[in-house]
C-alpha positions in Angstrom: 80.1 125.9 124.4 80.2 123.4 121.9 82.8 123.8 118.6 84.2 121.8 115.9 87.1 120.1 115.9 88.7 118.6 112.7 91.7 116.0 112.5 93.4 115.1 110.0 96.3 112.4 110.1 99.8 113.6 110.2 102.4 112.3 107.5 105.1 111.6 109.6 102.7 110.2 112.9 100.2 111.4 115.4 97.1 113.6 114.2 96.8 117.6 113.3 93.8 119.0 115.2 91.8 122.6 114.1 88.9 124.6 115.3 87.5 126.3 112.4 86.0 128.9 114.6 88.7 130.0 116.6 92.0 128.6 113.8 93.4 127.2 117.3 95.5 124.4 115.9 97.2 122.0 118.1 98.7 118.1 117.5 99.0 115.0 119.7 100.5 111.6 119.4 96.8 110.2 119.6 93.2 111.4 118.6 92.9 111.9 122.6 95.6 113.7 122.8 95.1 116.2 120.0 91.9 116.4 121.1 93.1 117.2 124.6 95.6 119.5 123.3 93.3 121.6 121.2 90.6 121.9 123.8 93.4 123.6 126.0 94.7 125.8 123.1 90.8 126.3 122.4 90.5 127.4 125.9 93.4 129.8 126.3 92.7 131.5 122.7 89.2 132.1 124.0 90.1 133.7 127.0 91.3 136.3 125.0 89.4 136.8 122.2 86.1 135.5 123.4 83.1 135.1 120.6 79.7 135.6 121.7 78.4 132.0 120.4 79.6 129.9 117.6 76.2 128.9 115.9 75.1 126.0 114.3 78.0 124.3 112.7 77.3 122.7 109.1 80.3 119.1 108.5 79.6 117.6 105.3 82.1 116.2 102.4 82.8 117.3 98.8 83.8 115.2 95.9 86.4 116.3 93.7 88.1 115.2 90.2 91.8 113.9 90.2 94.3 112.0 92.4 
């Protein structure tokens, strides 16, 4: 099963990682390592709640006004 995974750089180090589909969200030192960490978290949340298929996911951007 393929899913999304989303990181975003962490302030004080290392990277935040989220799957949209599940909200599992994990962190690591590295991108491997967040990415490692939220496949296992991915993993253990589906084992409980499992979803019948994720679909198609849709990534794009958005511009906005300010800062």
């Amino acid at each position: 099963m393929k899913l999304t995974a989303v990181l975003i750089p962490d302030a004080e180090g290392g990277f935040v990682a989220y799957n949209p589909e599940t909200g599992t969200t994990t962190q690591g030192d590295t991108v491997a390592d967040a990415l490692s960490n939220l496949k296992e978290a991915t993993e253990v949340y589906l084992e409980e709640f499992p979803i019948a298929s994720a679909g198609k996911v849709v990534v794009t951007t958005i511009e906005v006004a300010g800062g």
